[in-house]
Structures are given as C-alpha cells and as structure tokens.
Z-matrix of the N, CA and C atoms (Angstrom, degrees):
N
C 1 1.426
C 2 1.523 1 107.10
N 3 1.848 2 117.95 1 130.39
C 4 1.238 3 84.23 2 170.57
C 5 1.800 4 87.63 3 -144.22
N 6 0.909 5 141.89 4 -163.68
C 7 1.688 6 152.29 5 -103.90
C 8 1.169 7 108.70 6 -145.34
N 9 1.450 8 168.78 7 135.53
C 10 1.061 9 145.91 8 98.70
C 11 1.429 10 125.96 9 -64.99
N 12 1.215 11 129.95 10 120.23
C 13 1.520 12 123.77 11 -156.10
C 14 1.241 13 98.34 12 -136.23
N 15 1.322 14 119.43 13 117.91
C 16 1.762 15 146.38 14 159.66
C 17 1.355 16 121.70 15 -63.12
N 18 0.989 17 113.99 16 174.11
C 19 2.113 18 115.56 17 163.68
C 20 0.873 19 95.93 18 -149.48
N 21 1.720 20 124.24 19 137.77
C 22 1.171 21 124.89 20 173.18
C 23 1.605 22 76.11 21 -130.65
N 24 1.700 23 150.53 22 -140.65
C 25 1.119 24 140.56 23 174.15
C 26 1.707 25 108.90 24 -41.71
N 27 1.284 26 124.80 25 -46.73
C 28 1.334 27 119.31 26 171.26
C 29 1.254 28 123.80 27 -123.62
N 30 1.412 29 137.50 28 -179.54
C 31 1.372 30 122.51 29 179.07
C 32 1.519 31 102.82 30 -66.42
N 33 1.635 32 120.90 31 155.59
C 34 0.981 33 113.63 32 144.66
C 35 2.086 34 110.43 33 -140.62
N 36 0.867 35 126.11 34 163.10
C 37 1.372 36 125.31 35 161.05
C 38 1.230 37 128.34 36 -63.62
N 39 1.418 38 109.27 37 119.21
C 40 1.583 39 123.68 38 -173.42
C 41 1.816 40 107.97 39 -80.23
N 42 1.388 41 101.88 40 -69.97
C 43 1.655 42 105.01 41 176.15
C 44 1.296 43 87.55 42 -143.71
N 45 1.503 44 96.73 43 179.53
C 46 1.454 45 125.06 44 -174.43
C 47 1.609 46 100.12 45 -150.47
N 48 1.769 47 116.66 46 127.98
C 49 0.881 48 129.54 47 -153.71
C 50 1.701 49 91.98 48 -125.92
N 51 1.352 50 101.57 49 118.60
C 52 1.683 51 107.41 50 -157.45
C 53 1.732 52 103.49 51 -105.51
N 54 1.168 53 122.15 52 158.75
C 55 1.029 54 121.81 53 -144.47
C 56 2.002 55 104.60 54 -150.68
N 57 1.294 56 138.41 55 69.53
C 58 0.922 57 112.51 56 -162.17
C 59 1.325 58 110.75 57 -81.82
N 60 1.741 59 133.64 58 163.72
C 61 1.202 60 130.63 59 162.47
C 62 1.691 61 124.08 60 -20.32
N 63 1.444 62 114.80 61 113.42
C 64 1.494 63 103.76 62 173.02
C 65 1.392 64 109.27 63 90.84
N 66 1.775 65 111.49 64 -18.77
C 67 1.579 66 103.75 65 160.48
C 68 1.256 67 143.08 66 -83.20
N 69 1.000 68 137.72 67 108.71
C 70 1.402 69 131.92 68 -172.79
C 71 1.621 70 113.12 69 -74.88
N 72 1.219 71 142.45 70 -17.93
C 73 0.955 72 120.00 71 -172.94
C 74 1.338 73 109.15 72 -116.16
N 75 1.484 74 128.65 73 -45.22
C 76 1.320 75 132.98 74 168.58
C 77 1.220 76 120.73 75 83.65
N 78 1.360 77 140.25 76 172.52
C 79 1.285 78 141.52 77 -157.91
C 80 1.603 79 108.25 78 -135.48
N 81 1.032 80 120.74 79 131.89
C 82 1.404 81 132.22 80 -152.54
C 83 1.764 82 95.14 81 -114.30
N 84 1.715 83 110.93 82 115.60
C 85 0.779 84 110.47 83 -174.26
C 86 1.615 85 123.86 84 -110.40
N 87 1.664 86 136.00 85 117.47
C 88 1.392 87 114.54 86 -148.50
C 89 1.900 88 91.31 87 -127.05
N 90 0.958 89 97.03 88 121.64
C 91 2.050 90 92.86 89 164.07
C 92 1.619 91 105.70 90 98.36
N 93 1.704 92 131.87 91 -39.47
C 94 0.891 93 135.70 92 -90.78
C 95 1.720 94 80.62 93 -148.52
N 96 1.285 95 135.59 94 41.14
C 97 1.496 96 164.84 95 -131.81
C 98 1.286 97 121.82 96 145.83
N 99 0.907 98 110.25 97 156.76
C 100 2.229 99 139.35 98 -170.19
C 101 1.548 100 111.92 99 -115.32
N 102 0.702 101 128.85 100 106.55
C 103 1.293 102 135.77 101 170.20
C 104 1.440 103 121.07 102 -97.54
N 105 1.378 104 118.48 103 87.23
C 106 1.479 105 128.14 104 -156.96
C 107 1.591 106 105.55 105 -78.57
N 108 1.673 107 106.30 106 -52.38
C 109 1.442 108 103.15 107 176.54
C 110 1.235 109 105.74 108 -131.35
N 111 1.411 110 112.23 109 145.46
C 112 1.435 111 104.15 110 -164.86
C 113 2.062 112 97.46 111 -148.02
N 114 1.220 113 110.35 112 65.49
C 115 1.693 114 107.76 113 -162.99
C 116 1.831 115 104.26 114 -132.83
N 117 2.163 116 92.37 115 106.60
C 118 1.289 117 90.72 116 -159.59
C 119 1.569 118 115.74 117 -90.47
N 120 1.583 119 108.33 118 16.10
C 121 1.721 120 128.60 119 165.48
C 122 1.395 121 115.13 120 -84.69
N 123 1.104 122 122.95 121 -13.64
C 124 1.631 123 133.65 122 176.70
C 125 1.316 124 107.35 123 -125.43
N 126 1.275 125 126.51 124 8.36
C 127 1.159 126 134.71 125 173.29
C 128 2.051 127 120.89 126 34.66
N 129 1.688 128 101.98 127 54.07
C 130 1.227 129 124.78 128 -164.92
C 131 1.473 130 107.38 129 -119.64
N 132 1.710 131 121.22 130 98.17
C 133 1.651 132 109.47 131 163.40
C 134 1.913 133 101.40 132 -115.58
N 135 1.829 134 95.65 133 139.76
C 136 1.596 135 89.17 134 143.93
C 137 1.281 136 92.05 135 -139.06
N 138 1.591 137 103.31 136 144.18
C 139 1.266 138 114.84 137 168.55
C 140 1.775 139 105.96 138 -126.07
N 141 1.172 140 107.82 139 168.98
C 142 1.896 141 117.67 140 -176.94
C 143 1.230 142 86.72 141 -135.79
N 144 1.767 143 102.39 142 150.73
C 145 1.267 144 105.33 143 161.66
C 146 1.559 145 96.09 144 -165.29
N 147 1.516 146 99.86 145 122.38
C 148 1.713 147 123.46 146 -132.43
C 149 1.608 148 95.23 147 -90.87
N 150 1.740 149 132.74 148 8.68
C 151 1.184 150 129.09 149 -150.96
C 152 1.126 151 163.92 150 77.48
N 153 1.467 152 112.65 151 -9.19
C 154 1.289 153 147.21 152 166.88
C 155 1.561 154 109.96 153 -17.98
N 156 1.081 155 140.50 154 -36.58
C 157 1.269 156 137.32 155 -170.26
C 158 1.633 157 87.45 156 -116.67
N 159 1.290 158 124.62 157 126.09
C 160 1.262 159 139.94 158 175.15
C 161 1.803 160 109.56 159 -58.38
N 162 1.517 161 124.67 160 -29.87
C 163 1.545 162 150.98 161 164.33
C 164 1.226 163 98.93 162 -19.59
N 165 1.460 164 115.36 163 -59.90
C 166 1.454 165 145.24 164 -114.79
C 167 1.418 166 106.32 165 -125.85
N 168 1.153 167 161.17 166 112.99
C 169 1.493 168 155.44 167 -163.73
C 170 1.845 169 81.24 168 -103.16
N 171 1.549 170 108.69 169 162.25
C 172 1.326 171 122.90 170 -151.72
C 173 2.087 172 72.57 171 -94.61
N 174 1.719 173 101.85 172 149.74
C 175 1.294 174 116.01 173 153.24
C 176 1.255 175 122.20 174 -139.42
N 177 1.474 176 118.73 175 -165.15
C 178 1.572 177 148.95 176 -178.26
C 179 1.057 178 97.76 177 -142.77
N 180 1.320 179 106.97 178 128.66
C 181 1.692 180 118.90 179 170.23
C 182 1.455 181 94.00 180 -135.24
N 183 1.857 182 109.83 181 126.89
C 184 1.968 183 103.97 182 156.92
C 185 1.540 184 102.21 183 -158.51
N 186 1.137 185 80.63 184 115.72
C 187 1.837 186 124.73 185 168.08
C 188 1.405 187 106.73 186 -54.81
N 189 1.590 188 116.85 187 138.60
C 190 1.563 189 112.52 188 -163.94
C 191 1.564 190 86.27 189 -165.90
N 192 1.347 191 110.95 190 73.04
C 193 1.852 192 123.98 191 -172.23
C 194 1.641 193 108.14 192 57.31
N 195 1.376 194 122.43 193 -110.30
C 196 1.488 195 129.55 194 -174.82
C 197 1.588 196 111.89 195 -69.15
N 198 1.410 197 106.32 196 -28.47
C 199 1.922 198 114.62 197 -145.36
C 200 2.021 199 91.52 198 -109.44
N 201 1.205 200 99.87 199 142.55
C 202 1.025 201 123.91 200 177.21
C 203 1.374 202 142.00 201 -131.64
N 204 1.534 203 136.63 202 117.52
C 205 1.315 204 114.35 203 -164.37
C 206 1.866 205 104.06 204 -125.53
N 207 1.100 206 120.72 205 119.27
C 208 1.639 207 123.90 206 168.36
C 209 1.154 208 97.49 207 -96.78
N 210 1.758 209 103.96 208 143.10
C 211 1.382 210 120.78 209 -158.18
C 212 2.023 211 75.59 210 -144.90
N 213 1.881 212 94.27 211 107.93
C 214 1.210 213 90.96 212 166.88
C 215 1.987 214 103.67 213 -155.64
N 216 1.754 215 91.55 214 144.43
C 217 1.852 216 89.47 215 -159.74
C 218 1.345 217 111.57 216 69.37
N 219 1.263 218 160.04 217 37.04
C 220 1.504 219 170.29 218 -122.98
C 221 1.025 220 105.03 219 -13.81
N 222 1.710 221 133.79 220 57.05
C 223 1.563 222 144.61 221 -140.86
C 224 1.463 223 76.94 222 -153.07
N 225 2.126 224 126.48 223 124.67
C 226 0.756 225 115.19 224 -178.59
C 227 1.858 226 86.58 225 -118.49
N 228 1.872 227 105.10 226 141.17
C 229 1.119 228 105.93 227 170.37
C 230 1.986 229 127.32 228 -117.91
N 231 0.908 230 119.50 229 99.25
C 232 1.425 231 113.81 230 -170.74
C 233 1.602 232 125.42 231 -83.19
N 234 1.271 233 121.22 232 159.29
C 235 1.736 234 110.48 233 -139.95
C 236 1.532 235 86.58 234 -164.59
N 237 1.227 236 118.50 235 161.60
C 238 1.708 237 138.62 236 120.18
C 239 0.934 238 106.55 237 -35.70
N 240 1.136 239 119.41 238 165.89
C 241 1.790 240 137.19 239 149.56
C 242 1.663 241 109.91 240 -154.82
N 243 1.455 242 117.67 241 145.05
C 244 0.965 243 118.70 242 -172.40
C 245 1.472 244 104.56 243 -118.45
N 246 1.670 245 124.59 244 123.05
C 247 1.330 246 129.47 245 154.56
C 248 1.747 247 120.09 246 -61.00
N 249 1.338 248 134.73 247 18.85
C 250 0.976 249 121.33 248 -152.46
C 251 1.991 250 85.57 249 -98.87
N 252 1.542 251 101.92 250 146.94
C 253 1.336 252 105.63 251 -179.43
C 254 1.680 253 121.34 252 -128.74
C-alpha cells in the first residue's frame, strides 16, 4: 500500500493505491476512505476504508510511529511502516 500525499496547510492523503500480495498492478483508491488521524509530527495514521470498490476488501489501517497493523476480513496484519516522504 502506498500514499499519495498533498499539502494544503498540512499534509493530507490524496489516494492510496492498494496492492494485494502477488498483485502487480493494484487498484488506486481516490475519495473513497476516512482519514481519522492523520499527524506526521506524532507520527499517528488511522484510516478506514469501508469497500467501495468491490477490487478492494473493506480495511483498518493505524499507524503508531514505525509499527503498523491492517485489520482486514477480521484478519489482523502487523508491519513496519515508513514515514519517509
């Protein structure tokens, strides 16, 4: 999964272009997600994204500095994550 991220006074996320295991091309997702916390000085994201594109199985994503957990199908997955922009 990775980010397109804007600035308008602060960053915020444009789309997110999703990527499942073994996919190469992936589905590019724009509008169509929640971005609850999004603060890249405390290094804090959760975002939802309720399914809208049938592609895409509905998730939870929340960012907690380096560590990361996607919560998708009630299947929890934990990760790195990188703030680098």
């Amino acid at each position: 999964m990775t980010f397109e991220v804007g600035s308008d006074r602060r960053p915020v996320i444009a789309s997110i272009d999703f990527q499942a295991p073994g996919d190469n091309k992936g589905v590019l997702l724009r509008g169509s997600f929640q971005v609850k916390t999004f603060d890249t000085k405390r290094r804090i994201l959760r975002l939802i994204y309720a399914g809208h594109d049938t592609r895409v199985p509905a998730f939870t994503l929340v960012v907690l500095a380096n560590k990361s957990t996607l919560t998708v199908n009630g299947k929890q997955i934990n990760s790195s994550f990188s703030w680098e922009m």
